[in-house]
C-alpha positions in Angstrom: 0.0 0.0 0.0 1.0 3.7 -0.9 1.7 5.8 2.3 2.8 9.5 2.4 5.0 10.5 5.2 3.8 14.3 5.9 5.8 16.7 7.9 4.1 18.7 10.5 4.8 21.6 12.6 2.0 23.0 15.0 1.6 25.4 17.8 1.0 24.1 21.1 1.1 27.1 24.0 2.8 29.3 21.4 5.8 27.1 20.5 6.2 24.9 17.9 5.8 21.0 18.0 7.1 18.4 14.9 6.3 15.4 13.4 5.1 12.8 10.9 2.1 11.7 10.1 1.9 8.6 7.9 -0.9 8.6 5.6 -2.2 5.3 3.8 -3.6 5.2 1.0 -6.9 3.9 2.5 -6.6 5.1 6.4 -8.7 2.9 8.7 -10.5 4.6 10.8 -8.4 4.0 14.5 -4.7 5.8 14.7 -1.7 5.4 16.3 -0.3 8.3 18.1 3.2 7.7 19.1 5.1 10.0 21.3 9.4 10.0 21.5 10.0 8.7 24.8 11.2 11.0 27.7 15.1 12.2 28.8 17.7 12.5 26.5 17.3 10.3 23.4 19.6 8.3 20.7 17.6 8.9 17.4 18.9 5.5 16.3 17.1 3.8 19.4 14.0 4.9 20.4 13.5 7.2 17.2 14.6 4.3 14.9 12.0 2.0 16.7 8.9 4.5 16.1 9.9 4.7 12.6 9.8 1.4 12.0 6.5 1.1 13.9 4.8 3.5 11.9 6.6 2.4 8.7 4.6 -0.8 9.2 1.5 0.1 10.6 1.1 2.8 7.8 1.5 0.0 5.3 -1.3 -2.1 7.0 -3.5 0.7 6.2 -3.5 2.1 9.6 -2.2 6.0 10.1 0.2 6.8 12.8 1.7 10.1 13.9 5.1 10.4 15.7 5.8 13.6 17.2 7.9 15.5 19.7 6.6 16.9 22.9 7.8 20.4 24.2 11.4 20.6 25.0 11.8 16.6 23.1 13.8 16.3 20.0 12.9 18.8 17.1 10.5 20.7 19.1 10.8 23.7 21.0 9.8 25.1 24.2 10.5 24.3 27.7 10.5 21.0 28.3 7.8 20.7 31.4 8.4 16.6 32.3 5.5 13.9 31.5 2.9 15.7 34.1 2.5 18.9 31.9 2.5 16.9 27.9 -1.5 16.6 28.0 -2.1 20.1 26.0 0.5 18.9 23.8 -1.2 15.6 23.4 -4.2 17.2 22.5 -2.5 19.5 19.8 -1.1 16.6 18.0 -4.2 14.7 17.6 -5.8 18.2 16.5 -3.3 17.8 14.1 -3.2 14.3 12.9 -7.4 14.7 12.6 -6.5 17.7 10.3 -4.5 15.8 7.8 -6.6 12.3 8.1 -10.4 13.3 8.0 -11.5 9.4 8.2 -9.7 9.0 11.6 -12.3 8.4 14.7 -9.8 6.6 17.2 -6.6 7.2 18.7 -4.3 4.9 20.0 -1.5 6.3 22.1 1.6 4.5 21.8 4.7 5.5 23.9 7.5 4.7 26.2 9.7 5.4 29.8 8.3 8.8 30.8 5.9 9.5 27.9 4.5 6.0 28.7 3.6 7.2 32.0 2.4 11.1 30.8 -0.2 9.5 28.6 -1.5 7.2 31.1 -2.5 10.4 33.4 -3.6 12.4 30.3 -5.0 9.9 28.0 -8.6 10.0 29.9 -9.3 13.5 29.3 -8.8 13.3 25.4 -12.2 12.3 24.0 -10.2 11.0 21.6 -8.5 8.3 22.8 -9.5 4.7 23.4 -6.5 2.6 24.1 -3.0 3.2 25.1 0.0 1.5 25.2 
């Protein structure tokens, strides 16, 4: 299956957050939201494995959208720690709604400390209906 890897940048508390959304041909309807993982990162680790993740999903048909929090890898902004990322979490599925109209469902996907930001943000995102 065709998939277009889009870059994004969006405000989020009047910085600016980046990412990619991966776009497949025929988009199911559920999403993958995956966040870069807390502290300081190795692209070739933790960035390499949501790559790949998305890489496949995407290909399955199913969209995902990997993206830096504030103060994380290629976004700006104070960096606030995995309490303070559900604004931002709401931003990026803004976003990733934006450039995949079919999507109705978000899954959050993420690890170490943004594992542990979306599980005390994910229930007040409408959004949302599983996390990992």
């Amino acid at each position: 299956m065709n998939v277009k890897e889009i870059p994004v940048v969006f405000e989020c508390d009047q910085v600016q957050l980046v990412g990619v959304i991966h776009v497949p041909e025929r988009p199911v309807s559920s999403g993958v939201l995956a966040v870069a993982a807390g502290g300081m990162q190795y692209r070739a680790g933790c960035g390499r494995q949501l790559l790949t993740l998305a890489r496949t999903l995407a290909s399955q048909g199913t969209p995902v959208m990997r993206f830096d929090h504030r103060g994380m890898g290629d976004s700006v902004g104070e960096l606030l720690g995995f309490e303070h990322i559900e604004v931002d979490l709401r931003r990026a599925i803004e976003r990733f709604k934006d450039v995949v109209p079919a999507l109705e469902h978000v899954v959050l996907f993420g690890g170490c400390e943004a594992a542990s930001g979306i599980m005390i943000s994910a229930y007040k995102l409408p959004s949302v209906k599983s996390v990992i």
